[in-house]
C-alpha positions as CSV (number, residue, x, y, z in Angstrom):
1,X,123.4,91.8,56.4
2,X,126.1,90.5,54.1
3,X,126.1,87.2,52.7
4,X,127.5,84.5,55.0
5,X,130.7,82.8,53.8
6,X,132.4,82.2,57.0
7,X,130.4,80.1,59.9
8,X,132.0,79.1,63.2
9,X,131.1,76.4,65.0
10,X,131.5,76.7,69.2
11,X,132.0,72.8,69.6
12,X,134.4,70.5,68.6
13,X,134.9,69.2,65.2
14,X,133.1,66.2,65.3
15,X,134.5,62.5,64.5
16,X,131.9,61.4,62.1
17,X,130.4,62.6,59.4
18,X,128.1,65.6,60.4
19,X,125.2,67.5,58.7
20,X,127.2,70.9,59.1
21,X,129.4,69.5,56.4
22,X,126.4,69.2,54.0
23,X,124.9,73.0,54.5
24,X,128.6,74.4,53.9
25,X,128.8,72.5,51.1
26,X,125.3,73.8,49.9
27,X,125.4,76.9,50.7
28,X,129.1,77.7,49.9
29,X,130.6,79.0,52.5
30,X,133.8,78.5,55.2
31,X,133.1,76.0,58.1
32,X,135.2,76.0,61.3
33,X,135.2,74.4,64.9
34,X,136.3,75.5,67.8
35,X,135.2,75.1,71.1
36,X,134.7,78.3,73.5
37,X,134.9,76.2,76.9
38,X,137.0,73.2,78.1
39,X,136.5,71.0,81.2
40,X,139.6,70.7,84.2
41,X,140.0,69.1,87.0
42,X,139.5,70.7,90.4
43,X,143.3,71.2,92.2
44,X,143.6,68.3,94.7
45,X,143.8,71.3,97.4
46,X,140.0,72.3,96.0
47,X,138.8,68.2,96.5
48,X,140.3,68.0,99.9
49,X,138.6,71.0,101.2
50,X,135.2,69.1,100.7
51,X,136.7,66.1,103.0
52,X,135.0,63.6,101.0
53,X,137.1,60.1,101.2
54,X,136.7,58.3,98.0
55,X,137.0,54.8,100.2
56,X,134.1,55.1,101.9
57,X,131.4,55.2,98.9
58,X,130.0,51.5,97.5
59,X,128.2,53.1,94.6
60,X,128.8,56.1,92.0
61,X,126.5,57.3,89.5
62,X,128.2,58.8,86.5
63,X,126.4,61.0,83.8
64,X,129.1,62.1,82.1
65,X,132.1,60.8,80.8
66,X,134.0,64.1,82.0
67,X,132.5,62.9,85.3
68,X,133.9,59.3,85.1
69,X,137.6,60.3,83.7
70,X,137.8,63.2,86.9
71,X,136.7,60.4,89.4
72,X,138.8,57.9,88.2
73,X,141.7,60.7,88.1
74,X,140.7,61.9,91.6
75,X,140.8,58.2,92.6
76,X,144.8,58.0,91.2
77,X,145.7,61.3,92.7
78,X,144.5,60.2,96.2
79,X,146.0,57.2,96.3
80,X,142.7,55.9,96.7
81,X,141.5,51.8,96.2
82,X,139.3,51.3,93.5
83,X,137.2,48.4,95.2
84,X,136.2,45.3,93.0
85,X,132.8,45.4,94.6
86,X,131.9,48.9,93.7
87,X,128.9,49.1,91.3
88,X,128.7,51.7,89.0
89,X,124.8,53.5,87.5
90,X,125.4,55.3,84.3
91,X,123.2,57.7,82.3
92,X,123.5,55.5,79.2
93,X,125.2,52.4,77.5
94,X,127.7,54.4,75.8
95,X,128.7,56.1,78.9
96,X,128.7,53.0,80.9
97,X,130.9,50.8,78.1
98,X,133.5,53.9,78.6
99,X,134.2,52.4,82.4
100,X,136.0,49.9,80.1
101,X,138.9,52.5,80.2
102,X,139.5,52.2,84.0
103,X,138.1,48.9,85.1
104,X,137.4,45.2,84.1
105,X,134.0,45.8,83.1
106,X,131.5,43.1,84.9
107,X,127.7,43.1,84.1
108,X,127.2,42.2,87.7
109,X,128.8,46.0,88.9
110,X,127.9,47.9,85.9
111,X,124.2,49.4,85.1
112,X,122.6,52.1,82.5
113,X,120.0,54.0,81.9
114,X,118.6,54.4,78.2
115,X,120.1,58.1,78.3
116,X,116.7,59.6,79.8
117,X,116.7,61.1,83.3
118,X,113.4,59.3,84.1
119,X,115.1,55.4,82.9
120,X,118.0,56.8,85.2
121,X,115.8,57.5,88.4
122,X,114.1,54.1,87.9
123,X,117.4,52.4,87.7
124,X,118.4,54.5,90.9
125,X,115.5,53.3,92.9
126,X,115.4,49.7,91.9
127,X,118.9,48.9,93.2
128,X,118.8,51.4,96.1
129,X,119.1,49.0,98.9
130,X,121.6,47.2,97.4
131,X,124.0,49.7,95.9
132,X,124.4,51.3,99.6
133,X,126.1,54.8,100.2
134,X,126.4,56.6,96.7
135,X,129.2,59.4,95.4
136,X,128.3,61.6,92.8
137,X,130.8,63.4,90.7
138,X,129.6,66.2,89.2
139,X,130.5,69.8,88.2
140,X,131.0,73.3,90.0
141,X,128.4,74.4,87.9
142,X,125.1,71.7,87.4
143,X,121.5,70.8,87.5
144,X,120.2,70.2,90.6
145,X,117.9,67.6,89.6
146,X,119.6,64.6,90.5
147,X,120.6,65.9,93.7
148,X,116.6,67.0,94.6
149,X,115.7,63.5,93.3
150,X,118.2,61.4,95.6
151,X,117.4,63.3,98.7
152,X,113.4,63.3,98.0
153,X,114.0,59.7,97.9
154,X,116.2,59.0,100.7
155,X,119.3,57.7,99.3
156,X,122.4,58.1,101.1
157,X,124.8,60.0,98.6
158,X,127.3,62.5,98.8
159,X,127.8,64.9,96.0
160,X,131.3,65.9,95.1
161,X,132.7,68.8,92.7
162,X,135.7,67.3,90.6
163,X,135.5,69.8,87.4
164,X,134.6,73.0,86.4
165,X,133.8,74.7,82.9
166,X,136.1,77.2,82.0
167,X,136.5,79.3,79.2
168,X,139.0,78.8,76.3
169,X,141.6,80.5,75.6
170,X,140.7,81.9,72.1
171,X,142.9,85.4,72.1
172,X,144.8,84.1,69.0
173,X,142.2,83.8,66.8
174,X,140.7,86.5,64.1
175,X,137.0,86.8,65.3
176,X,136.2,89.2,62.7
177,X,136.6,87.3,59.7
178,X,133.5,84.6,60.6
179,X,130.2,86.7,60.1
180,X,128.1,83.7,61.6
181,X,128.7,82.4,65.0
182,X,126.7,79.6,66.7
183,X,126.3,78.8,70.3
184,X,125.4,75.9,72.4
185,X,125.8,77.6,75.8
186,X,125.7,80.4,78.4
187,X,128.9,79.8,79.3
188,X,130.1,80.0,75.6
189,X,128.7,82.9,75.1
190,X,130.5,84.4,78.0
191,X,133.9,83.4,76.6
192,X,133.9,85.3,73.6
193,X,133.5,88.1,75.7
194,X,136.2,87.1,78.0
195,X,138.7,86.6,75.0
196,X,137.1,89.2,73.0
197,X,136.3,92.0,75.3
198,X,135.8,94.6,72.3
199,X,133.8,92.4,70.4
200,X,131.3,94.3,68.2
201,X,128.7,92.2,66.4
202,X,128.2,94.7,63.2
203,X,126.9,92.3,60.3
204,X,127.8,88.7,62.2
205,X,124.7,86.9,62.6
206,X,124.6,85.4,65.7
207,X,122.3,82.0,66.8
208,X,121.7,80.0,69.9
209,X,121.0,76.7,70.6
210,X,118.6,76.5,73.8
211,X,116.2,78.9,75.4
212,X,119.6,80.1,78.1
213,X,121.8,80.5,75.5
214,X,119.4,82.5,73.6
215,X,118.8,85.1,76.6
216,X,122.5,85.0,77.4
217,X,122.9,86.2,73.6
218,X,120.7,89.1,74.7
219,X,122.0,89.8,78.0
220,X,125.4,90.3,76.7
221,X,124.1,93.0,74.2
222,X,124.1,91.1,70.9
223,X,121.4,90.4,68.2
224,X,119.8,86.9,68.3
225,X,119.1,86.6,64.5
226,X,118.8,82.6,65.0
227,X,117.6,80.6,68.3
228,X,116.8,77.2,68.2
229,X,115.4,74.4,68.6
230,X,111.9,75.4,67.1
231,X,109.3,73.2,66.2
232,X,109.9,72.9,63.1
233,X,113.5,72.3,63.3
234,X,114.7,70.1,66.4
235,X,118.4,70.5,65.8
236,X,121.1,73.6,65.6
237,X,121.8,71.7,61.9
238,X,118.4,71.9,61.2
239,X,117.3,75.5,62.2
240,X,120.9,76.8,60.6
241,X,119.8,74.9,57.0
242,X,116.2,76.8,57.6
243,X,117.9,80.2,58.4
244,X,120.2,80.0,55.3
245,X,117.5,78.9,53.3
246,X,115.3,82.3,53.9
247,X,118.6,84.4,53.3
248,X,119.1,83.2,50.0
């Protein structure tokens, strides 16, 4: 295959400082971002269709902070109170100092996980009784785990869809100039395809991060020259450095 000068990215540039950075700069070649999927709201019409009133809920768990802006959007859009006695259980610390955005933020209301789904479920259980009915906001598209765990457990919850992940509109740009592209999802993989329909893979080395977005690679007809994690190399950054490294 031909030597890779031009690598794209299918994320968002990040804000800090990121280890991507340090391979282009090693290994000399182009670096670019771009994501391949966005987040939107569902239409009002969709939400109404579930007949979930947003009143009528004393807890919500947020994992996300997509999930958290959408309910708190949702909340605007149907003219619906945002009680002060509504506690809030978020995956994290980060996510749960984000609430800061919408409400005055109050220890007493507010609790987090340490990011893990297992810190999560304990935090669920020990306030069960006290946090009352729970509303979920979550994706079209999602892991049923959390749902399985609240009903195995008897909590009174309702899950609600308020986003969906959609593909980008890409159409615009020149995909044949990058001859490395990397992936972080199924979905992602799909959009290229979707804004691409004659995409043909020729000498573009292709990698995956995760074992779905690997077999979606497949799937789809392309050439996995790079899947990771591996045990060796934990991160996309990582394995990419590793990958490069045996080129050269």
């Amino acid at each position: 295959m031909a030597k890779i000068t031009n690598v794209l990215i299918s994320q968002p540039e990040p804000m800090a400082r990121s280890p991507y950075f340090s391979l282009a700069k090693k290994f000399g070649f182009e670096l670019e971002f771009q994501p391949f999927i966005e987040v939107e709201r569902v239409s009002n019409k969709e939400f109404r269709k579930q007949r979930v009133d947003l009143n009528n809920y004393s807890a919500v768990t947020f994992t996300s902070r997509n999930s958290m802006d959408f309910y708190f959007q949702m909340m605007e859009e149907m003219r619906a109170t945002v009680s002060q006695e509504t506690k809030y259980f978020c995956m994290s610390e980060a996510i749960a100092l984000y609430l800061q955005k919408y409400i005055q933020y109050r220890k007493r209301k507010v609790f987090y996980a340490n990011g893990t789904f297992d810190d999560f479920q304990n935090l669920l259980l020990k306030y069960k009784a006290a946090a009352g009915t729970f509303l979920v906001p979550c994706p079209d598209v999602r892991n049923d785990k959390l749902a399985t765990f609240l009903t195995d457990e008897g909590f009174d919850y309702k899950e609600c869809v308020m986003y969906r992940t959609v593909s980008a509109k890409l159409s615009e740009m020149d995909i044949a100039k990058y001859n490395m592209i990397v992936f972080f999802s199924p979905l992602g993989v799909e959009s290229l395809f979707e804004n691409f329909p004659n995409f043909k893979q020729g000498e573009t080395h292709i990698a995956g991060f995760g074992p779905t977005t690997c077999q979606r690679i497949q799937e789809l007809g392309l050439t996995l020259n790079l899947c990771a994690p591996m045990p060796e190399a934990r991160s996309m950054s990582a394995a990419l450095e590793r990958y490069l490294e045996g080129l050269s």
